[in-house]
N, C-alpha and C positions, 0 to 999 in steps of 0.2 A: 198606600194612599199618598198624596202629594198635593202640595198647595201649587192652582195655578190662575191666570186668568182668564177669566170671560168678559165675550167683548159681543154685546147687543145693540144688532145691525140694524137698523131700520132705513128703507131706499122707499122715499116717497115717491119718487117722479123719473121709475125706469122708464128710460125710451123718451126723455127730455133731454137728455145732453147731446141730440144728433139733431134737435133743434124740431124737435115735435109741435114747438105751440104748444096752444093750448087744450091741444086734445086731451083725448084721453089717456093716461100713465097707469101702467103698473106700479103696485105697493107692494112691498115683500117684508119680510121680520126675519132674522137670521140670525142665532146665538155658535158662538163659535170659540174654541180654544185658540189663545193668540199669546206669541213669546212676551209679547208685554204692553202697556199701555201707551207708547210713544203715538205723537201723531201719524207718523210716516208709517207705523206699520199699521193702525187703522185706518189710512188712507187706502196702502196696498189690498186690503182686506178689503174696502168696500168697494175697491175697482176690480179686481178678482171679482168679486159677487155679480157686481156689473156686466162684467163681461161675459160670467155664463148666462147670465138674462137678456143678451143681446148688444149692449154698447158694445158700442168698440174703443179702444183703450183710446184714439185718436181722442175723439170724442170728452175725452172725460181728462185729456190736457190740463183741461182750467181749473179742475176740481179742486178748491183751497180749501183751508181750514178758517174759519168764521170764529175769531177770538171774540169774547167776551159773549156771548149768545148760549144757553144753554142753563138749566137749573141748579147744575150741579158741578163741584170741581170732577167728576168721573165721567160728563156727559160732555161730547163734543160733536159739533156743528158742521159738515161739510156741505160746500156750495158749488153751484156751476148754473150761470143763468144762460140761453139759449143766445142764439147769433144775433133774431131779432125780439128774444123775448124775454122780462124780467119776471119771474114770480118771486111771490113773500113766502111760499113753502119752500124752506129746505131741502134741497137734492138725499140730501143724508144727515141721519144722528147716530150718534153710537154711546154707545155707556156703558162703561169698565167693574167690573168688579171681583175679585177675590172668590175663589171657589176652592173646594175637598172635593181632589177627580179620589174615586174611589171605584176601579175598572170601568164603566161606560158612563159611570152616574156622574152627576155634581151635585154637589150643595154650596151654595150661599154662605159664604161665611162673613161676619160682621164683628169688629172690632168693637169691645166691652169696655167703655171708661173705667178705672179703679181708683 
């Protein structure tokens, strides 16, 4: 067994960053093992995801990270608004957290005040 983390992907608006309007978007959920919680590599993480859902990495250029926007110091906000279009839903969220890989399993693990 080993402590590692997970990082839960959430992509609101696949097939908006090539500048769809406001059509209709794919939504996807994607939990994943990741070497750690930095932005950059949940960045890489959710443009990888992207890209086998169709983006193209071109595309997903502008994808920043949206400080201060999110519930939680483990939950973070990635953005990219279309050429000519703004929306108020988030391109992407992600939220971090602690797990026990225990061979294919995980568990949730949560730090106990004492």
């Amino acid at each position: 067994m080993e402590i590692v983390t997970i990082a839960h992907v959430v992509l609101h608006r696949l097939g908006s960053a090539q500048g769809g309007g406001f059509g209709r978007h794919k939504s996807i959920a994607i939990t994943k093992e990741v070497v750690d919680d930095a932005p950059e590599t949940l960045r890489e993480l959710i443009v990888s995801i992207a890209e086998k859902n169709g983006e193209s990495r071109e595309a997903l250029s502008g994808l920043i990270l949206e400080r201060g926007r999110g519930p939680t110091q483990n939950h973070v906000v990635f953005n990219i608004q279309g050429p000519s279009t703004s929306y108020t839903q988030p391109y992407s969220e992600c939220t971090t957290f602690t797990a026990l890989k225990a061979g294919t399993r995980y568990f949730k693990l949560e730090e106990i005040d004492t």
